[in-house]
C-alpha positions in Angstrom: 40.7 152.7 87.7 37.1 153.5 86.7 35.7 154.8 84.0 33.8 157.8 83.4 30.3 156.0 83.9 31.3 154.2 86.6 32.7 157.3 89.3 30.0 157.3 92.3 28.2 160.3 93.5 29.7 161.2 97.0 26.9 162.0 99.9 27.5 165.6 100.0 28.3 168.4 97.4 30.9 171.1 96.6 31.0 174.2 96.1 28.0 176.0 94.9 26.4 172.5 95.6 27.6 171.1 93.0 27.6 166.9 92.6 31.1 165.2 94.3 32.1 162.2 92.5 35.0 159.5 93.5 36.7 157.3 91.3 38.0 154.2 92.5 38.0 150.8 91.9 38.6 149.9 95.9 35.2 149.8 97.9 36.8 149.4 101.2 39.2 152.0 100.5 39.0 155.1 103.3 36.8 157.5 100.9 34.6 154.8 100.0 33.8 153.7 103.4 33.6 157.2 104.5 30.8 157.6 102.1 29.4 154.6 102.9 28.6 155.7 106.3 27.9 159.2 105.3 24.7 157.5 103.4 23.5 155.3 106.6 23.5 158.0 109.2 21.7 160.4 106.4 19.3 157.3 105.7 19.1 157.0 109.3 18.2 160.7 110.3 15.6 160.7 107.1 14.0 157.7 109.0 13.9 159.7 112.4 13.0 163.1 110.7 10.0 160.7 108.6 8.8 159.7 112.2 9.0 162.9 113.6 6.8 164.5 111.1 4.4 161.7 111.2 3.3 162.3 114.6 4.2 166.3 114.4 1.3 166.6 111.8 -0.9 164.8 113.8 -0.7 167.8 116.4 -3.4 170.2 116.4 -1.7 172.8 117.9 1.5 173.0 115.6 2.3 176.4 115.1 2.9 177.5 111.4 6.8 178.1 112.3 7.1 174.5 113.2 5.5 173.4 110.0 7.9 175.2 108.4 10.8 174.1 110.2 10.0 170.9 109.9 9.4 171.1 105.8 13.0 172.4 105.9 14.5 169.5 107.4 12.2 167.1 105.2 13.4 169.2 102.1 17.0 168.8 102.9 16.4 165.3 104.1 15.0 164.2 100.8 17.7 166.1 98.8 20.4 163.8 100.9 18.1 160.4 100.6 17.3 161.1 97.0 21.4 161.5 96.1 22.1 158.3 97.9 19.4 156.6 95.9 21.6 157.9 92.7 24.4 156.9 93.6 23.3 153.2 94.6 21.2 153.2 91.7 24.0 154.0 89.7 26.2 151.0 91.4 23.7 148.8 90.8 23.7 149.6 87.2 27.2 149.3 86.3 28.1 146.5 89.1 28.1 142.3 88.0 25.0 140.4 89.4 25.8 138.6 92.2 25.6 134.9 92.1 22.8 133.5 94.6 
């Protein structure tokens, strides 16, 4: 089992959005893996929503409703990318260097 330092921050929150954490020693076990892909289709959508906004911005005629809509979705999208990043970062930290 892990220990304390070692549980990994899960890609979505509880109640009152508070952090999720699982602790488990298997990676490809079915919570793992579920997170695992959790993370790539919100890294994925941050990538779309990044494009989006690129060439939304661009628009002269972009109403201020849109604007705001769209700092919504990059608000939430960073909050989603930004726990990922912790919780890989966090891997990295505690995880043996791989032999190259």
């Amino acid at each position: 089992m892990t220990t304390q330092n070692e549980l990994r921050l899960l890609p979505w929150s509880g109640p009152d959005d508070k952090p999720c954490y699982l602790s488990t020693d298997d990676r490809n076990g079915y919570m793992s893996r579920l997170a695992d892909n959790i993370e790539s289709e919100q890294l994925k959508t941050a990538a779309e929503l990044l494009k989006q906004a690129t060439e939304s911005l661009s628009d002269e005629h972009l109403g201020l409703e849109d604007v705001q809509l769209l700092a919504k979705e990059l608000a939430g999208s960073l909050r989603d990318v930004l726990r990922v990043a912790t919780s890989r970062g966090h891997l990295l930290e505690v995880s043996e260097p791989q032999r190259i």
